[in-house]
N, C-alpha and C positions, 0 to 999 in steps of 0.2 A: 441416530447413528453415533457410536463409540469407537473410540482406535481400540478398543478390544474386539469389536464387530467387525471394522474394517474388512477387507481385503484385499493387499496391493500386492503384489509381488514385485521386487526389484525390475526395474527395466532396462532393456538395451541403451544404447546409445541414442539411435536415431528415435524411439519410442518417449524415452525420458528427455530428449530436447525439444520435442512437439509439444509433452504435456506440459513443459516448466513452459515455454514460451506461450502457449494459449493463453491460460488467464490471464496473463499477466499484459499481452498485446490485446485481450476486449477490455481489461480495465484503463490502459491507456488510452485503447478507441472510444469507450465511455466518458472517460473523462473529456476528451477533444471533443467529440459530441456535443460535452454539458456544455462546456466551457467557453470554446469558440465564439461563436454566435451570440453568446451571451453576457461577452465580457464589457461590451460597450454598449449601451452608454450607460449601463445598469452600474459595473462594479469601476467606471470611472469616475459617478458620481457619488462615490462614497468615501465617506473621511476613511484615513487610513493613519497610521503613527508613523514616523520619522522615519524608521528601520523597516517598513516597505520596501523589498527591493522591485527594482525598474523590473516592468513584467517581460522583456527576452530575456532573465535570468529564468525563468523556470522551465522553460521547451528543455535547455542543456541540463539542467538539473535533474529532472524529471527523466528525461532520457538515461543517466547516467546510472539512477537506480532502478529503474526499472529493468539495464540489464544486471547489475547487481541482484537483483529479487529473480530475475528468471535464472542466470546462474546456480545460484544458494538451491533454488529449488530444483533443481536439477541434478543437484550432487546430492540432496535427500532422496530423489528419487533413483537414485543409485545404490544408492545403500543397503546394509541387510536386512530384509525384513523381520518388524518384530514393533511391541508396543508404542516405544518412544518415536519410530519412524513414522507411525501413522497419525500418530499424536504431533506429530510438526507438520505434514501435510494436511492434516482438518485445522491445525491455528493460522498452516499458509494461506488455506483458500476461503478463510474468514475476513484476514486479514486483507485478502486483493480485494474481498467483495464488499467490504467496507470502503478502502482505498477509492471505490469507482462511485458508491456511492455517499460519498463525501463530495466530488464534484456534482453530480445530482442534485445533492439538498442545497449545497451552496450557489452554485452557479447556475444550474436547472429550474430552481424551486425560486431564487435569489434571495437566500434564507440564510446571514451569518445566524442566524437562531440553530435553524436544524444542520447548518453545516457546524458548527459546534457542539453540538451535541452527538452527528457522529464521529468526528474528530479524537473526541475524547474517549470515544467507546475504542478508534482503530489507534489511538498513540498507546492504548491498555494491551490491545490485542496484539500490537507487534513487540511487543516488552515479552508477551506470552512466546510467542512464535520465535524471537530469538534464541529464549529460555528452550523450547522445544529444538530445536535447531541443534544448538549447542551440544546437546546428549545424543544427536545425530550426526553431527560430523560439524566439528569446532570451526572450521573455515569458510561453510557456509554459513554457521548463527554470527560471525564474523562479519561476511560481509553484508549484512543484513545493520550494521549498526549506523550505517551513514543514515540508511534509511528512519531510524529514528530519531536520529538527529535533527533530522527535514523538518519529518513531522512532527516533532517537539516544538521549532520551529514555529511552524507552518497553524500548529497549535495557539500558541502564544502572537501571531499574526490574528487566526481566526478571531479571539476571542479578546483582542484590543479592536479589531472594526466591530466587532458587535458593541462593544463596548460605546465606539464612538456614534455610531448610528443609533 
């Protein structure tokens, strides 16, 4: 599949708040999934570096941009249709199904290996997906940048514990 092949047509209101909110609520649910259950006593017992932050910083973080990513995506899926629009929605729903499966490899798997390595594939993929955003409507590839910041982040966390273990 190609955003030349594509075919979306703009959507309503209540149509395009369903579709932006799905992915975006099963990669969260995925991730609470991996994660949950999994976080003790496994990712307690691992070295971590200094600038770990204490883990109830991420529930409000994680919440914060995730309605951030379903907004962004929602006002793409508003938009007119046409190549660059379709081309932000196939980097958006790359980038959520990386996102989910990032908690998977790392906290499913208990793999800083393979949660690093897709880390790296989704901190590329949302740089793409901003980039695509942006020639769809400037306010949503906007608010899409806290979200890389995270993961930049969250990047550079992943791969000081792999580092340390």
């Amino acid at each position: 599949m190609t955003p030349e092949t594509l075919s979306l047509r703009p959507m309503g209101k209540i149509p395009a708040a369903l579709a932006a909110i799905a992915p975006v609520a099963a990669a969260a649910v995925i991730g609470n999934v991996a994660t949950l259950p999994n976080i003790a006593p496994w990712y307690e017992g691992l070295a971590k570096p200094p600038f770990n932050p204490p883990n109830g910083v991420f529930g409000p973080v994680w919440t914060l941009l995730y309605i951030l990513m379903a907004w962004a995506f929602y006002r793409v899926l508003r938009s007119p249709e046409g190549v660059p629009r379709r081309r932000a929605i196939l980097f958006f729903l790359v980038q959520i199904t990386l996102n989910a499966a990032w908690s998977v490899a790392f906290f499913g798997l208990h793999s800083p290996t393979a949660g690093l390595v897709v880390i790296l594939l989704l901190v590329t993929v949302i740089a793409a997906t901003i980039h695509a955003f942006l020639a769809v409507d400037r306010i949503a590839g906007g608010a899409l940048v806290p979200y890389l910041g995270w993961v930049a982040f969250a990047t550079l966390l992943n791969a000081s514990i792999w580092w340390l273990n």
